[in-house]
N, C-alpha and C positions, 0 to 999 in steps of 0.2 A: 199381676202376680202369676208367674207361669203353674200351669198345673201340674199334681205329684205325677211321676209317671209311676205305673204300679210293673214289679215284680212277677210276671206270669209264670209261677211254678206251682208244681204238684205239692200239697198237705204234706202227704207223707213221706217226701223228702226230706221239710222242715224238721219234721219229727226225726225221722231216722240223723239225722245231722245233730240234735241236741241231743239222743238217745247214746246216740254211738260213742259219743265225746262225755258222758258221763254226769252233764248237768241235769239239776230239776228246773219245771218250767220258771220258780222262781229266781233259780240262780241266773239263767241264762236269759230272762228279763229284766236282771238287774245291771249285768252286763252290758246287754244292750238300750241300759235306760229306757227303759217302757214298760206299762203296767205288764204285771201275769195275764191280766186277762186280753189285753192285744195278743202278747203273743199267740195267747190258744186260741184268738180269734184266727190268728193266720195258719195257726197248726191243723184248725176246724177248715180252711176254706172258707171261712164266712167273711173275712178280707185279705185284703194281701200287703205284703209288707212293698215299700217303695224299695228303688232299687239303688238307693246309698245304705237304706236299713238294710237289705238283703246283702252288700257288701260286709255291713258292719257283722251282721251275723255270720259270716262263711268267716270271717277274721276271728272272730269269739271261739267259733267248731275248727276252727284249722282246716277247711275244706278249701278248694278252689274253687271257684262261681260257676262252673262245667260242671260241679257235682250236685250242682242242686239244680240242675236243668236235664238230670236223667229219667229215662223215660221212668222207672221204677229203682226202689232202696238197691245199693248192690245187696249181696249176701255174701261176700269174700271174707268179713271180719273172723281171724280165728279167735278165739276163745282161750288162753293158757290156761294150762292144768296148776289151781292155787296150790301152794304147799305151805301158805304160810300159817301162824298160830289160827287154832279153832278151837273154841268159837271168840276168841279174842275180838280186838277191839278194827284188825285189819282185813281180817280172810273174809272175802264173798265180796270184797268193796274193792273197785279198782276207782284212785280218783280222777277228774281228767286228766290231770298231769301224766300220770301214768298210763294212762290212756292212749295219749298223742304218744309216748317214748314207745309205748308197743307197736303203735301204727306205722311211726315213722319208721323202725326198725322191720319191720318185714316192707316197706317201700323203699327203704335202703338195701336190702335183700333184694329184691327184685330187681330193681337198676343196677345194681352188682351184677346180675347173673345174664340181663343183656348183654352189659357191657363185655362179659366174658365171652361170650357166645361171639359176638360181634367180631372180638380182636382173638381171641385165640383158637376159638372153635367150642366142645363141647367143655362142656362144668364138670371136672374131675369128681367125682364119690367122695363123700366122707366114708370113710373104711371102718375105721374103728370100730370096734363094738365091745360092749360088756354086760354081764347081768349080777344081780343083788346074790347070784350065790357061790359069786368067786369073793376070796380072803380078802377084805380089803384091804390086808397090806402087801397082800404078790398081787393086787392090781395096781396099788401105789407105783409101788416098784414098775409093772411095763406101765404105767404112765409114764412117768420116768424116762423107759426105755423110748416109747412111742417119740417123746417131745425131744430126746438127747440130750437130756440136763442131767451131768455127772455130780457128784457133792462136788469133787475140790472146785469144779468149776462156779456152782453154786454158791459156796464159802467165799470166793472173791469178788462176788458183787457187793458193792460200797455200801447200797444203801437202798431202802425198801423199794424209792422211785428207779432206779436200775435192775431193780430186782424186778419191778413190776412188769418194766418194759420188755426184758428179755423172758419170761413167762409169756408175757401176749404175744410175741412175735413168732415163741417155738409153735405157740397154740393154732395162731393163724397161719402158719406154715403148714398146717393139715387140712388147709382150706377152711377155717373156722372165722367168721369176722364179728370183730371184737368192735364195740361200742361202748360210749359211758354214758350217763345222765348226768344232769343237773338240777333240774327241776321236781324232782320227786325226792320224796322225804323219804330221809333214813328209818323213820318207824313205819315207815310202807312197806316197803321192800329194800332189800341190802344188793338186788338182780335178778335177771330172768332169764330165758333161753329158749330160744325155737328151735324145733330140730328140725331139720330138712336132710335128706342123703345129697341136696346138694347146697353147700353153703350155707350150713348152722349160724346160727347167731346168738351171740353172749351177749347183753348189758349188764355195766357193770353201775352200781353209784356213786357217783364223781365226789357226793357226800362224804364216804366211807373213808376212815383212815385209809394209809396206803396202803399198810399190812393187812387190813382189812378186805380192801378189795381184791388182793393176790388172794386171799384165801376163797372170796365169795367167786376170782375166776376159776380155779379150781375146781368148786364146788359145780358148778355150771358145767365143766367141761363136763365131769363126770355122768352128769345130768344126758350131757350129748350124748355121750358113749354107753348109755342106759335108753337112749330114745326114747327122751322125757323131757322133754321141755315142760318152762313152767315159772312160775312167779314163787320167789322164794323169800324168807331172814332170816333161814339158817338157826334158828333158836331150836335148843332142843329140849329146855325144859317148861314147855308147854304142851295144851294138851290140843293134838290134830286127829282126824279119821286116822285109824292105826295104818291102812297103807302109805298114807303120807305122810306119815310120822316113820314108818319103817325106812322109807326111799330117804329122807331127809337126814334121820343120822347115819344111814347107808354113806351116804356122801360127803358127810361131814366127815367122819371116817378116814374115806377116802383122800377128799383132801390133804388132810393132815397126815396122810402115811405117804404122799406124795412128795410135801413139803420137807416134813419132817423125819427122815427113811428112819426105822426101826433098828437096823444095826448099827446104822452112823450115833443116834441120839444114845444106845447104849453103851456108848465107846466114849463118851464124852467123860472125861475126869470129874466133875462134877459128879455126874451119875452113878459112873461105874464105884465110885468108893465104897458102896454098900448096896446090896441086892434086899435090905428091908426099905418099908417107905421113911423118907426122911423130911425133915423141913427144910426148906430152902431157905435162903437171905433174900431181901427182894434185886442186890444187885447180882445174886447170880441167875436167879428169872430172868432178869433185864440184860445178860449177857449172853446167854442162849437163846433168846429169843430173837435176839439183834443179828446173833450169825444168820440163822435162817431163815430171819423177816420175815416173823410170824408175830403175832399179838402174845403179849401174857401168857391170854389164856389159853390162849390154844399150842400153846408150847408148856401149858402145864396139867391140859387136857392129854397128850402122847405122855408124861408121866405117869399120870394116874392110869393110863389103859396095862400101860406095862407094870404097875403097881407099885413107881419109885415116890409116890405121894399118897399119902393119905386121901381118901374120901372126904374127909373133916376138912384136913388143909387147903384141899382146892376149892371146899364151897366159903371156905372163908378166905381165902383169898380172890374168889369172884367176887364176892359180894364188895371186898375192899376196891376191886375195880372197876365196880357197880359207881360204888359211890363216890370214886375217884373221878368219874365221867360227869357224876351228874353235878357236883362241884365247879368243875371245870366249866357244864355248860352252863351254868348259874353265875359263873363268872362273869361269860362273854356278852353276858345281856346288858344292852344300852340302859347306862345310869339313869336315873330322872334327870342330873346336869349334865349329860348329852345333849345337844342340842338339836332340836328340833330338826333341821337340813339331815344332821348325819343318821339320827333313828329315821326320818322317810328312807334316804338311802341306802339303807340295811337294810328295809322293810322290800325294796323292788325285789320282786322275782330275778333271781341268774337265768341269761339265755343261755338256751340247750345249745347242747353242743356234744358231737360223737366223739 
């Protein structure tokens, strides 16, 4: 029987590799099938893991097997500013899924910015800029200006997926690169954003309706052009630290004045027929929303700021959207007569993908 060969690496790379990746010593034992207490025997230095184990764990942390052979932990991991609900059930937790999307996203960033160096020479500037005390809808508007998206032009995209597409591409065209997720849950986060002056990065979640995620890129850019990066969901009726809760409906704001311009939406016949608030029908929600491939709500959010909705109307009409989602997802969940093969493979994890 040939003998184990053992693993020669530092404790406290082990650690820093399950730390960094978000798991507890029992998760990431269970992972790699073996008691908790192996592991913290190896995390101790009191043994060492063999070196298909130590494979199997750099596969578990998402690391390459060079990174647990360094001399000490790096300390490059940046930290994103959370924005999301506090003290909810998500702020202060990043899981590992989320975790690797951020990692990978600033090592997709860095390879981007060789690469540019490489082939074209220096990393153009992100330019832009904005702060929390300009009008969010004359920054709308040079957003707007910034990306070249006219209404009529805007008016003739088919459909939210074309809509999305040509939103990313004006965005990336200011040197901004744009990612999505898959692997991270939509009650996590809805996206994030690193800012850098050179070559920012958006993810967006692959999750997210389609008119959902045009507005979560939005909301991001804005985030860039505020040089604020940060892990967001964009909820605003929860309760966060008041500065980030200020920056978040700052954005949301914005967004929506971007999406939705304030003179075009008052010019609409629907609208314009009365300057008091009115109730809407739900098919003429669904038809103004469709032009500018926005969600519901957030096309009956730019009502209510200009005051063509009620207060009343729109929280009852959220709440109908509330509950229209969670029907839906109530729906989609495998029967008990499902059969077993098809809920395992619903059950796998989706590979990530940018």
């Amino acid at each position: 029987m040939s003998q184990k060969i053992e693993a020669i690496v530092k404790p406290e790379l082990l650690v820093w590799a399950r730390k960094s990746t978000g798991l507890t010593v029992a998760e990431a034992a269970a992972k790699t099938k073996v008691k908790s207490a192996r592991l913290e025997s190896w995390e101790s230095g009191k043994t060492r893991p063999s070196i298909p184990q130590l494979r199997k764990l750099c596969g578990i942390y998402k690391r390459p097997l060079a990174a647990l052979y360094l001399p000490e932990p790096p300390k490059t991991f940046t930290v994103l500013r959370d924005f999301r609900r506090f003290p909810g059930e998500v702020a202060g937790y990043e899981s590992p899924a989320l975790r690797w999307e951020i990692r990978r996203a600033q090592y997709r960033r860095d390879v981007a910015v060789d690469l540019f160096t490489d082939i074209e020479g220096a990393v153009p500037e992100f330019t832009p800029t904005a702060g929390t005390r300009e009008d969010p809808e004359n920054l709308g508007m040079r957003i707007r200006g910034i990306l070249g998206v006219k209404p009529d032009e805007q008016i003739r995209w088919a459909h939210g997926y074309e809509a999305f597409a040509r939103w990313r591409a004006t965005i990336e065209s200011q040197g901004v690169l744009v990612f999505q997720s898959t692997g991270v849950s939509l009650d996590e986060t809805r996206g994030f954003s690193i800012y850098d002056a050179l070559l920012p990065v958006i993810v967006i979640n692959n999750k997210d309706s389609i008119n959902g995620r045009i507005f979560t890129l939005l909301h991001e850019f804005v985030h860039l052009l505020l040089k604020e990066g940060g892990i967001c969901d964009l909820e605003e009726d929860v309760t966060r630290p008041p500065e980030e809760d200020r920056i978040e409906v700052y954005c949301n704001r914005v967004s929506g004045a971007s999406l939705v311009p304030r003179d075009e939406l008052l010019r609409e016949k629907i609208v314009a027929k009365t300057r008091s608030p009115q109730e809407l029908t739900d098919e003429q929600i669904v038809s103004l929303a469709r032009k500018y491939n926005v969600s519901r709500e957030a096309l009956l959010r730019r009502l209510l700021i200009f005051d063509r909705v009620s207060s009343a109307f729109y929280t009852a009409k959220r709440e109908q959207y509330r509950q229209e989602r969670k029907l839906q997802k109530m729906s989609t969940r495998p029967s008990s007569k499902t059969s077993l093969s098809r809920r395992c493979a619903a059950a796998r994890p989706p590979k990530s993908s940018g």
